[in-house]
N, C-alpha and C positions, 0 to 999 in steps of 0.2 A: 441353467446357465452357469458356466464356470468363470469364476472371477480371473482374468489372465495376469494380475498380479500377484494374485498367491497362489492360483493354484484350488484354491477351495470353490466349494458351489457358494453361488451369493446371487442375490436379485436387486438390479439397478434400479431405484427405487428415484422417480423423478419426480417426486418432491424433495425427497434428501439433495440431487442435484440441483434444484432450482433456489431450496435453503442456503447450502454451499456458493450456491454462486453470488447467491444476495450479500450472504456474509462478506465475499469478496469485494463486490461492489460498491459495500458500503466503506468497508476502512480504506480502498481505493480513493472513494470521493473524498473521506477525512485527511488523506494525504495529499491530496491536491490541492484544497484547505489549506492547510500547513504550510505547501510550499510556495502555496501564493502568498500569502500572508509573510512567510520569512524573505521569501521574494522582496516584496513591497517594506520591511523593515531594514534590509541593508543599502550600506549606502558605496560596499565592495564590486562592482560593475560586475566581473568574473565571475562572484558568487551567487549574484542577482542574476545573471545568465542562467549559470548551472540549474539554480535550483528553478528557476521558471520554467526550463527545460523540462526538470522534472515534476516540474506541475503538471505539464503540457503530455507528458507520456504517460500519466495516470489517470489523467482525462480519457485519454485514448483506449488507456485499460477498460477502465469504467465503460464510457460505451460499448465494448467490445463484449463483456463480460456481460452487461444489462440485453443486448443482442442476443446474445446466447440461452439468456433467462427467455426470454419473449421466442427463440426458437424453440426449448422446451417446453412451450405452451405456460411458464410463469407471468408472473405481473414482477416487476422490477420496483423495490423498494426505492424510495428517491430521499429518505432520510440519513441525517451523518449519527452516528451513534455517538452518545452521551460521551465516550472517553475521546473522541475525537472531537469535539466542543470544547472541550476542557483543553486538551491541550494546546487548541488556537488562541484560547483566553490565554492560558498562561503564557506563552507565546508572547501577543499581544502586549501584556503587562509586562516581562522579561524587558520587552524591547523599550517597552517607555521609560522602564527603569536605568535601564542599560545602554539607553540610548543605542540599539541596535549593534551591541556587542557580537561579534561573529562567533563567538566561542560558544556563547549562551544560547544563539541563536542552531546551529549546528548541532549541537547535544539535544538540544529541544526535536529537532528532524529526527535523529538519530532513533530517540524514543519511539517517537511514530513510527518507524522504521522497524523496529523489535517487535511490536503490533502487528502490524500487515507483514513480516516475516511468520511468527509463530501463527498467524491463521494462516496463513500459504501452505506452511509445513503443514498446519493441523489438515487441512482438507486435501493435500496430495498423500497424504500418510494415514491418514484415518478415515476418509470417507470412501466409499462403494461409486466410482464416477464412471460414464460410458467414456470410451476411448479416446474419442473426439472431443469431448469436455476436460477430461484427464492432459490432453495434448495444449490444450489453452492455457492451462490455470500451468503445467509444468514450466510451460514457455515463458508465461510472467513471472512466476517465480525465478526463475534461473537471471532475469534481469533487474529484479527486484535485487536479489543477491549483490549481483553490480554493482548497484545503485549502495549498497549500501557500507561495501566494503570503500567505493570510493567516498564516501561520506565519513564513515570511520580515516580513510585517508587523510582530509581536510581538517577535520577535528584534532588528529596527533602535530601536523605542521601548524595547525594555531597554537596549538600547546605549545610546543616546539618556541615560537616565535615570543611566548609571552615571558 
């Protein structure tokens, strides 16, 4: 079998794909986490929209992505990983601190955001995926991106504002 991404022989190895996809699924779930949480900590309508939106669509990932495990013949991991714990705490404390600062709150996202970007990157750029799993995790990716450039957006206009 030739890998059609590079060009070199390579073998699709569906446990590496069903790892990769867990990995996904899980800082998925940690974002969703996060943005319900920042969600429920503001008191800005607009931003409380936004970000439960994007709760709401990484809900969606996640299913989508644990579907895909279980079509691969996987078991789908249902745990949030340690640094996605953490960052709800901090999160969490931030806002009681901060009485639900939007700045602090938005940078805290952001973070999460650089997480579930550089594992997106890492598994569309370094793992061995079959085509049709390669075409999922690209498609999240590319709106994960979105998601994030519009976040860095919000973040400069609070700046901005402060």
């Amino acid at each position: 079998m030739v890998d059609d991404r590079t060009g070199h022989p390579g073998h699709i190895n569906q446990a590496t794909t069903i790892e990769a996809l867990n990995q996904l699924a899980v800082v998925c779930g940690d974002s969703t986490h996060l943005f319900q949480a920042a969600h429920e900590a503001l008191s800005n309508n607009l931003l409380r929209a936004l970000l439960g939106n994007y709760a709401q669509q990484r809900t969606h990932f996640t299913i989508a992505l644990r579907a895909e495990i279980h079509r691969q013949g996987g078991t789908a991991e249902e745990s949030s990983s340690l640094q996605g714990t953490l960052h709800r705490g901090w999160l969490n404390i931030k806002s009681a601190l901060t009485g639900g600062d939007e700045q602090a709150i938005v940078s805290e996202c952001l973070r999460q955001e650089e997480v579930v970007l550089q594992t997106y990157d890492d598994v569309c750029h370094k793992m061995d995926l079959p085509a049709d799993v390669l075409a999922l995790v690209e498609r999240q990716y590319k709106e994960l991106r979105l998601i994030y450039t519009n976040l860095r957006r919000i973040e400069e206009r609070i700046n901005i504002l402060l």
